[in-house]
C-alpha positions as CSV (number, residue, x, y, z in Angstrom):
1,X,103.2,24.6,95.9
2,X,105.1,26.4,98.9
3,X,104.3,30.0,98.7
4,X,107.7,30.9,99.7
5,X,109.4,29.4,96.6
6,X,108.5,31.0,93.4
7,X,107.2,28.7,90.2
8,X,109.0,31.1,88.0
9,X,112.8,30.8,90.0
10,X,112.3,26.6,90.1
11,X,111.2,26.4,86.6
12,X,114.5,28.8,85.9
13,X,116.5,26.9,88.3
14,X,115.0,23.0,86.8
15,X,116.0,24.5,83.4
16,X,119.3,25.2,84.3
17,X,119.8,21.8,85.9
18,X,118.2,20.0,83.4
19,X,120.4,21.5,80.3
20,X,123.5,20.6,82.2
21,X,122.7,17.2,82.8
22,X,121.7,16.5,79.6
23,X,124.7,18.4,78.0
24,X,127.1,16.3,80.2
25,X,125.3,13.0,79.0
26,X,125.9,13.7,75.6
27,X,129.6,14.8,75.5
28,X,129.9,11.3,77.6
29,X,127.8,9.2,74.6
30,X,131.2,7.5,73.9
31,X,131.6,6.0,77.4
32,X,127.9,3.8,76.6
33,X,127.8,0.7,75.1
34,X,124.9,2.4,72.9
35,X,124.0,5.5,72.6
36,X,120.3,4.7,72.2
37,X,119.2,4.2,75.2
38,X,121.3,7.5,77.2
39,X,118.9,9.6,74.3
40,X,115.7,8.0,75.2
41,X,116.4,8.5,78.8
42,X,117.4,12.4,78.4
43,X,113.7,12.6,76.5
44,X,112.1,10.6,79.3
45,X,113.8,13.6,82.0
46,X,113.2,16.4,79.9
47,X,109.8,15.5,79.6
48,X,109.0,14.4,83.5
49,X,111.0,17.9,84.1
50,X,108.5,19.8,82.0
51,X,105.2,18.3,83.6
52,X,105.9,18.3,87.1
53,X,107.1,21.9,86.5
54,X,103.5,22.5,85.2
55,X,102.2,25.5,87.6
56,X,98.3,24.5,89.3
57,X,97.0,25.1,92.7
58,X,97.6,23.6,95.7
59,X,100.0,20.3,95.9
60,X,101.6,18.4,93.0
61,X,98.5,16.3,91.3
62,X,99.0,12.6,92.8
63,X,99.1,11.1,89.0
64,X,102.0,13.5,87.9
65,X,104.4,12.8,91.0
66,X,103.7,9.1,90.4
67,X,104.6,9.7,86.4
68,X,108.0,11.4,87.8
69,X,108.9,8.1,89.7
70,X,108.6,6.3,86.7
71,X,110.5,8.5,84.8
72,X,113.1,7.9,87.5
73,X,112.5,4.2,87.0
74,X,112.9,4.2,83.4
75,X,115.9,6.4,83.6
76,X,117.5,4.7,85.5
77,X,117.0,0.9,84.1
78,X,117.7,2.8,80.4
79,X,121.3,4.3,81.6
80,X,122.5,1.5,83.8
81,X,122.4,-1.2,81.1
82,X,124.6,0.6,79.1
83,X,127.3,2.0,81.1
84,X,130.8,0.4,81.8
85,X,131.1,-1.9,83.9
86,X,134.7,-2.2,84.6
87,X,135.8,1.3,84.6
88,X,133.9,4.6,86.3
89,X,131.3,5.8,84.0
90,X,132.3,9.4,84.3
91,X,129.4,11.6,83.2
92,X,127.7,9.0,81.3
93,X,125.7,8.4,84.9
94,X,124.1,12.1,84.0
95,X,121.2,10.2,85.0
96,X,122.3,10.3,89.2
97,X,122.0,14.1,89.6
98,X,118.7,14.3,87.0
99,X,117.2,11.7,89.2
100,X,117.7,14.0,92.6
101,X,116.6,17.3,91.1
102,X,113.6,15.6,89.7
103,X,112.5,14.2,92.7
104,X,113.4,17.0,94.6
105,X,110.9,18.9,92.8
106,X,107.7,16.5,93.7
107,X,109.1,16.9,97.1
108,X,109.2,20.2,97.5
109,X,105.6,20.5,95.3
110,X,104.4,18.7,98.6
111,X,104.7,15.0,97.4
112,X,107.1,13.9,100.3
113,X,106.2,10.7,100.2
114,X,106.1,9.8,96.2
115,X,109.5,11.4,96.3
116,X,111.0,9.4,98.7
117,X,109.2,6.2,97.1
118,X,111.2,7.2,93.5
119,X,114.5,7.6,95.4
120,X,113.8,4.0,97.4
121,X,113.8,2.7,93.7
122,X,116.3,4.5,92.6
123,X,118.6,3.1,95.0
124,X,117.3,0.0,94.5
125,X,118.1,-0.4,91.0
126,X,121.4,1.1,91.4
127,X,123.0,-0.7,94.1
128,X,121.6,-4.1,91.7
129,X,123.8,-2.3,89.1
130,X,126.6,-1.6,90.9
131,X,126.5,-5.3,92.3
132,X,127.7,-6.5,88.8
133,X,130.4,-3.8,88.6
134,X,133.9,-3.8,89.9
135,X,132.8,-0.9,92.1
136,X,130.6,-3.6,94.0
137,X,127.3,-3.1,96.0
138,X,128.7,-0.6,98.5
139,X,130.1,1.2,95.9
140,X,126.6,1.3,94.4
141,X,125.0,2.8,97.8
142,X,127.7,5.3,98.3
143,X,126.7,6.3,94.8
144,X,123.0,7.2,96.0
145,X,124.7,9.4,98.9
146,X,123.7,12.5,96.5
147,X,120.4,11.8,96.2
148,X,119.3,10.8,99.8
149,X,121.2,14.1,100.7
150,X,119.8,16.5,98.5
151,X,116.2,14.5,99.0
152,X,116.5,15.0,103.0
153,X,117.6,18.5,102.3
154,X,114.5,19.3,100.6
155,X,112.0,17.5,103.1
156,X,114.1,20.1,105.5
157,X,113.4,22.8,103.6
158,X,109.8,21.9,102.8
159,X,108.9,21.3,106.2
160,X,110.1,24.3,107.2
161,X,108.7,26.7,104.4
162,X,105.3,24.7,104.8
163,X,105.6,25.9,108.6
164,X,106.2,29.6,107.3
165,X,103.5,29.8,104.9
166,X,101.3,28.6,107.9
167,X,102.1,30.8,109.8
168,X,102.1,33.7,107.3
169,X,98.3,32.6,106.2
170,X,97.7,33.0,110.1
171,X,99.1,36.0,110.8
172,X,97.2,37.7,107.5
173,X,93.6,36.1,108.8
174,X,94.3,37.5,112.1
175,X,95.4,41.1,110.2
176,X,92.5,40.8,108.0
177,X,90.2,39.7,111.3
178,X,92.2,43.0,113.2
179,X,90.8,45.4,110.2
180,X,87.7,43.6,109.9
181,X,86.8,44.6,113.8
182,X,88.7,48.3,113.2
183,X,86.1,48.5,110.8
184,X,83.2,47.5,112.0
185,X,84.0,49.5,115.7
186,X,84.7,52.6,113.3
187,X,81.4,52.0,111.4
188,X,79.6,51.3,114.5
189,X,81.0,54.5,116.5
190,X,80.1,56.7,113.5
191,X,76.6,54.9,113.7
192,X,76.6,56.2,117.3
193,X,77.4,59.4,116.4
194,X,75.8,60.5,113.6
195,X,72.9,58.9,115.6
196,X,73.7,61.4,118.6
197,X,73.5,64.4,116.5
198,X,70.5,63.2,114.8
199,X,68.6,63.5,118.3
200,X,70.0,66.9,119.3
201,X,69.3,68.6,116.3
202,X,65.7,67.2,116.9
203,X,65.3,67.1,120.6
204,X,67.5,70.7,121.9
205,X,65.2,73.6,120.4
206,X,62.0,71.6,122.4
207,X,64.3,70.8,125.3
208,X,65.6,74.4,125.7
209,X,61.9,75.6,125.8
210,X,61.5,73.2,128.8
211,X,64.4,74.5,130.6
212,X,63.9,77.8,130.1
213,X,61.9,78.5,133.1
214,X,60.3,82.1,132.1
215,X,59.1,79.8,129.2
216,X,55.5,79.3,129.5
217,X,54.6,76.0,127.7
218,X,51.7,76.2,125.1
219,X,49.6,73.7,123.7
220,X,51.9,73.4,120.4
221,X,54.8,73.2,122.8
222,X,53.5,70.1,124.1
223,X,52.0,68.7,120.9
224,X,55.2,69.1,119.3
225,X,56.9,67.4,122.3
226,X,55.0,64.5,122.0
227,X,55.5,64.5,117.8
228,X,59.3,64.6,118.5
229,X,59.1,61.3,121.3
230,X,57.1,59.3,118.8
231,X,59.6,60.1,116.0
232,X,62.4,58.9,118.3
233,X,59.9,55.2,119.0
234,X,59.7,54.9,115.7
235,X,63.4,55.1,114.8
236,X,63.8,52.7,117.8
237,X,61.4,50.2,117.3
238,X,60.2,50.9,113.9
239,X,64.1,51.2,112.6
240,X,64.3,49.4,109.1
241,X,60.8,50.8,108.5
242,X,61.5,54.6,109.8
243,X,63.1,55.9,106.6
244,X,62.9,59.9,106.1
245,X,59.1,59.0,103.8
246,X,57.6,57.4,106.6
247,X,58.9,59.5,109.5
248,X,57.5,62.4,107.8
249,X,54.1,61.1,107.0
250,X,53.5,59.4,110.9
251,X,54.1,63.0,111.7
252,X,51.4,64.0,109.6
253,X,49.4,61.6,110.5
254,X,49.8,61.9,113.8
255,X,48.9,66.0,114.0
256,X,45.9,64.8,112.3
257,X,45.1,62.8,115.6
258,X,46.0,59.2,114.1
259,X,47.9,56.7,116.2
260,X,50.8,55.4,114.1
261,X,53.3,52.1,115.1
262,X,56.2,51.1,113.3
263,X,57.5,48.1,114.8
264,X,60.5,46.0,113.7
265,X,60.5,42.3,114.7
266,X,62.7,40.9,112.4
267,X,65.8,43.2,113.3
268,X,66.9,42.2,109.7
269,X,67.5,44.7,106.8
270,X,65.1,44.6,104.1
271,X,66.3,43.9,100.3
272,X,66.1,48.1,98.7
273,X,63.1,46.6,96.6
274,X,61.3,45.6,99.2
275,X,62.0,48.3,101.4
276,X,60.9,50.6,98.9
277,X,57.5,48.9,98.2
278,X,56.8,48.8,102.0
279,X,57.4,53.0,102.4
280,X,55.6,53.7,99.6
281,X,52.3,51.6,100.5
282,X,53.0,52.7,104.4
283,X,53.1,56.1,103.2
284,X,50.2,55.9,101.3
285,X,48.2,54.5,104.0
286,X,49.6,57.1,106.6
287,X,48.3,59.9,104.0
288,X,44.8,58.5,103.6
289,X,44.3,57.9,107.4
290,X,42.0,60.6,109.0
291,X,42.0,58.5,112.7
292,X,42.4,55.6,114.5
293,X,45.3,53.6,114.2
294,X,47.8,52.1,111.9
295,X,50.2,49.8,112.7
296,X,53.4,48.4,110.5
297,X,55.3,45.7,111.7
298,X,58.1,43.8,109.9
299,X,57.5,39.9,110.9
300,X,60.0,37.8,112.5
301,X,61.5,35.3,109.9
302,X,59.9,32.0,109.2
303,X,56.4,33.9,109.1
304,X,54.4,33.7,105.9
305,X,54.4,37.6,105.2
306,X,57.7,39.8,105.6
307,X,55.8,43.0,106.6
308,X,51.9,43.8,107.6
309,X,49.9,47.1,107.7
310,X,46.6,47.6,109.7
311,X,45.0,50.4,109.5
312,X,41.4,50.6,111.2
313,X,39.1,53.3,112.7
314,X,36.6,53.3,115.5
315,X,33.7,53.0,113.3
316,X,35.1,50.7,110.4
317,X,34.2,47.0,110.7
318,X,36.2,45.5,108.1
319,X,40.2,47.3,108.8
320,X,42.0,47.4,105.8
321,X,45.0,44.8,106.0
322,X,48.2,44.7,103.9
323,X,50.8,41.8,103.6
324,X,53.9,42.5,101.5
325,X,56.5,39.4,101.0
326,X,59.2,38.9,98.7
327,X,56.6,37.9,96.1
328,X,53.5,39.3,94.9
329,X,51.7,42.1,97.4
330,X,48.1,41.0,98.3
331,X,45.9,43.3,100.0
């Protein structure tokens, strides 16, 4: 269905049409040879009306448009064979204009083609009519003027809406693509400086005891120096793995005169409950170590285990090693 045309305003507009038409065949029942027929043609419309007006994504369903040109058919065949023959049928051809607004429906519900296929046999069938009448066979094909018209009319307007609603669906992917970058460059400049402010607040009070050059630099001084450059690795390198737990305890760990990598190789983030499971059993290995080195590394994807922890001293010979993957822990 074309976006631009509401369901509701062609289902109000179909109704409209349809009432009339049928109205106008009825107060014409005594031009017909039998009434019979004209009734059983106005049930055939009313009902085609009602199921290509049926509201469902996307295009008319194939089945239903084809259903509407045999409506047409039917119609048509039912109301020619009783109309006069000799004199002009007046309203009793109700069936002309309900044959246009029907297919002018399937067209504009995006079956072009099946509409133009139910016109093609509707004049057909009427000029074959209009061949046994005095009004002759050009008579007949100047009576399908209204429905070509009003059928090219539509294709018009389809094309045209179909055209609009293109390029209304492109100019709201490139608004939503627009916000989608104004988002991310928002997100990403906050990132930058939030991150900024993180290292002043941690790096300035050591920094200003450099610079201050009456300062005298003590032992702590440059112990805590070095503390606050291996923080800063590890929120580089280490970064999925250097949550405020982990940070805290390399620092520990590292006073205690433990060397401590975190090392990110995946450059992935970690699902919370995993993340979680890997802080809590780095942390735990961070607060037991008394020396030598521990190292966490988040593997690169396609490996067997998602994140591995050695920790191992001097004088141990077997280094305690754990794997954590999204399944069970071994250790």
């Amino acid at each position: 269905m074309i976006r631009a045309i509401s369901m509701t305003v062609m289902t109000l507009l179909c109704a409209v049409f349809a009432t009339l038409h049928v109205t106008l065949g009825l107060l014409s029942l005594d031009m017909v040879s039998s009434v019979w027929p004209s009734l059983t043609a106005m049930a055939i419309y009313l009902a085609a009306t009602v199921l290509v007006l049926i509201p469902g994504p996307g295009s008319l369903p194939l089945g239903r448009a084809f259903v509407a040109v045999a409506a047409v058919v039917a119609m048509t065949i039912l109301v020619d064979g009783v109309l006069p023959k000799t004199t002009w049928p007046g309203y009793a051809s109700w069936h002309m204009a309900a044959t246009y607004t029907l297919l002018v429906v399937v067209n504009l519900r995006g079956r072009v083609a099946v509409s133009w296929l139910g016109a093609a046999c509707s004049v057909a069938l009427l000029a074959q009519w209009a061949a046994g009448t005095t009004m002759g066979l050009v008579g007949g094909l100047m009576l399908s003027i209204a429905t070509v018209g009003w059928l090219t009319i539509a294709t018009g307007i389809g094309h045209l809406l179909r055209t609009n609603d293109g390029k209304v669906a492109q100019y709201a992917g490139d608004a939503r693509a627009a916000a989608d970058w104004y988002a991310a460059e928002r997100a990403l400049n906050l990132s930058r400086t939030q991150w900024l402010q993180h290292v002043r607040d941690v790096t300035v009070p050591a920094l200003a005891k450099v610079a201050d050059p009456d300062k005298e630099l003590s032992d702590a001084d440059r112990q805590e120096l070095r503390l606050i450059e291996a923080q800063l690795r590890d929120e580089i390198r280490g970064r999925v793995l250097a949550t405020s737990e982990v940070v805290a305890a390399a620092r520990r760990a590292r006073e205690r005169g433990v060397v401590v990598q975190l090392l990110d190789d995946r450059h992935q983030e970690l699902a919370p409950r995993m993340l979680a499971a890997v802080s809590e059993r780095i942390v735990s290995l961070l607060n037991q170590a008394r020396g030598g080195t521990v190292t966490a590394r988040v593997r690169p994807q396609g490996r067997a285990a998602t994140v591995t922890i050695l920790a191992s001293t001097p004088d141990e010979q077997d280094p305690t090693l754990v794997e954590l993957t999204d399944g069970p822990i071994d250790t």
